[in-house]
N, C-alpha and C positions, 0 to 999 in steps of 0.2 A: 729347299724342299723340292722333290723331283715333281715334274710336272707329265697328267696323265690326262687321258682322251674323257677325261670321267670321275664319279666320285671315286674317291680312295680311302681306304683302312690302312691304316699305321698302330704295328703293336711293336708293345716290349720297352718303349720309349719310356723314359723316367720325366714328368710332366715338364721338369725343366727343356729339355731339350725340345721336343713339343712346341713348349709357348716361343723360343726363340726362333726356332723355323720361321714359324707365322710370323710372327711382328718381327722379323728381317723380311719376308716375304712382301711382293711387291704386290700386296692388294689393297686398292680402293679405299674398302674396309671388310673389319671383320667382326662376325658376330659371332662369338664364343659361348656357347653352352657348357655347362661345366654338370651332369650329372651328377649330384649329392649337393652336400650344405657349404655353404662358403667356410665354416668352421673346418670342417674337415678336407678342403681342397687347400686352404693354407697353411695345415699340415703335414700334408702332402708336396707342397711346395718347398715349405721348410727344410726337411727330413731330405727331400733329392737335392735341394743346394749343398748343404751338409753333407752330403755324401758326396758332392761332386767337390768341395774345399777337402776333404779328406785327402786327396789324390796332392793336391797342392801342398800339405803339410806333409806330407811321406815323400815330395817330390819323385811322385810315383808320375809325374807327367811329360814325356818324352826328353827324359832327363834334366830338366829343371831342375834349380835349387829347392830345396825343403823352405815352408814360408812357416814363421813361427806359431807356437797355437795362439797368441792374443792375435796377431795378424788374421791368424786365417779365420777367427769370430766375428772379429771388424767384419772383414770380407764378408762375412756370410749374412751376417745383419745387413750391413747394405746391400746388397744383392737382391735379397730378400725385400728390404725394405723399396726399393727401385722400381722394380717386377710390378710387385702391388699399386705401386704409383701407376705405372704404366699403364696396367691394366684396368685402372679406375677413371685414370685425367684423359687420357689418350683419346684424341679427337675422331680418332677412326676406331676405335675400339667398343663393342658391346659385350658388355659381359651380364649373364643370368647364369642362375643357378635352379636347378631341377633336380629336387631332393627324390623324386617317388617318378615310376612309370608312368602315371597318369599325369600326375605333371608337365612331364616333359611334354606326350601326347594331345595335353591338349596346348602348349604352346608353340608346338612345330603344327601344329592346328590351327591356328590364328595368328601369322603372321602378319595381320593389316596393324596389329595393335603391339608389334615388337618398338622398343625404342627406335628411335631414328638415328643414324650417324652422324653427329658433328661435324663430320669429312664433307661433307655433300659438293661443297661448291671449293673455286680456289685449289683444285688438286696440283700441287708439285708433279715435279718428272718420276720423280720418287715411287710414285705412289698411283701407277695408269692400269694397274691391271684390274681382273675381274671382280670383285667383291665374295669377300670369303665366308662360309658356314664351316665354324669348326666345333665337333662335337666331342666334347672328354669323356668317356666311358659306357657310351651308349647302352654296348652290350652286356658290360656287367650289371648294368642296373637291373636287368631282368633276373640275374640271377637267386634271390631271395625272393623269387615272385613265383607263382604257379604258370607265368607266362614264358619259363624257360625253357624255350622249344624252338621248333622251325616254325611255329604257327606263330607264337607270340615274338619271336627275332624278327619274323618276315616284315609282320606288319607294321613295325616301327622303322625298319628300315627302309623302308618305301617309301615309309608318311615323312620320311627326312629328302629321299631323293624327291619328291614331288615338288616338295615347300621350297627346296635349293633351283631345282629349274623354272618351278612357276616365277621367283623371283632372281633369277639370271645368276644365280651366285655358285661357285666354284664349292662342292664339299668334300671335306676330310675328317674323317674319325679318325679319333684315337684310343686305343683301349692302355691306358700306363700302367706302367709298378705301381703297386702301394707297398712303400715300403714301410709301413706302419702297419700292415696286417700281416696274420699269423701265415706262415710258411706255405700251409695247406691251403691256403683261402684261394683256387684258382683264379677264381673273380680277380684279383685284385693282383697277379702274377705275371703277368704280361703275356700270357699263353694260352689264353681264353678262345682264340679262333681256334685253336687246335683241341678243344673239349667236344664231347656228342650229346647234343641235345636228342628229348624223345622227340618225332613229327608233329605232335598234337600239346596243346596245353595240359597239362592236371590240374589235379584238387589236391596236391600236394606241394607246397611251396619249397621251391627251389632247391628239390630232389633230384638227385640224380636217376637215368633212367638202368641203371646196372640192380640187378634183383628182379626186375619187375617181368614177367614172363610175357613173350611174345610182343616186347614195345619194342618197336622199330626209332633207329636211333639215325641222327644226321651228324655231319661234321659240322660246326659252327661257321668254318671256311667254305664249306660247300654252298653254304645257306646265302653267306654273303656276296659270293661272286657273281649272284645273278645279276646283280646292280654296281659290283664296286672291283677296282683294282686293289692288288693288295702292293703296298709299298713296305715288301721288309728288307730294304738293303741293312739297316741296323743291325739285323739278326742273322740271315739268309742270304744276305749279297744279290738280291734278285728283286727287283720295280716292275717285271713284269705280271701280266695278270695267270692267275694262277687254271 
């Protein structure tokens, strides 16, 4: 994972690739927020393993042999099944889940009462950097909310840099693929920075502001960089802040 002066946004990334960052990443520990339900984040886990064993049975992977389909199921079930371990027993690892905006907001709101890491004492060489906040989808979560705007983006993204400094920890978002939702669903397409939100909240739930006469509109990107680096070499070849 490239390393920046500051918080950072990672989009487009398929969640697998994401979690292997981090937990190869040399931190302390990490508390992982996962915006939505554990149901549907292990969905989404599934779905991008699957898609990344796909490559391997087409030995579509830098010319590689093709691995057969029983093989490459095994593979994907363990994988799969591994990942989940990991992210459950893993002595440095926290993981919550934050189905709803308010949810989230009020647990990057009360930090005194997050689980504690199992990591605390006894750290390896492995394992000396900073303590990590990583957040999965932050910003789509607003999207079905009346709070999908620069007022309602701002204010969560703050109350995320605030909780990561007061508590000395290193943060990165991610906004990934779902590759279980519909074509059109932005939210869920890896391209969400690059949508326009209205300035102000409405009384309409996660509408867009095209139609609406005289609403001034923001880039989602523009919104973000008050506070955040964007790391899209994935996409864009560029770690720099934009």
């Amino acid at each position: 994972m490239n390393s920046h002066p500051g918080p950072t946004i990672r989009s487009s990334d398929l969640v697998t690739d994401f979690l292997e960052d981090i937990l190869h990443g040399h931190f302390s520990s990490i508390t992982l927020i996962v915006c939505g339900t554990r149901e549907k984040f292990t969905q989404q886990l599934l779905t991008s393993i699957q898609l990344q064993s796909q490559y391997l049975e087409t030995g579509d992977t830098e010319g590689e042999d093709p691995v057969s389909v029983a093989d490459t199921s095994s593979l994907c079930h363990t994988v799969f099944s591994n990942t989940i371990d990991i992210l459950d027993k893993s002595q440095r690892v926290i993981l919550s889940f934050c189905p709803s905006l308010e949810h989230l907001r009020a647990y990057l709101g009360a930090p005194s009462i997050w689980p504690s890491s199992r990591f605390n004492s006894g750290r390896n060489a492995s394992h000396e950097g900073q303590p990590l906040l990583g957040i999965i989808n932050l910003i789509a979560l607003h999207f079905h909310t009346s709070e999908y705007s620069a007022q309602g983006i701002s204010r969560t993204l703050a109350l995320a840099v605030e909780v990561a400094a007061k508590k000395d920890m290193d943060l990165v978002l991610c906004e990934c693929q779902d590759l279980n939702a519909p074509d059109q669903d932005i939210a869920c397409s890896g391209s969400l920075l690059n949508a326009v939100v209205p300035l102000l909240n409405s009384t309409v739930k996660g509408r867009h502001s095209e139609g609406i006469p005289a609403t001034k509109t923001i880039q989602i990107k523009e919104i973000a960089k008050k506070w955040f680096y964007f790391d899209l070499t994935e996409t864009e070849g560029s770690g720099l802040p934009l």
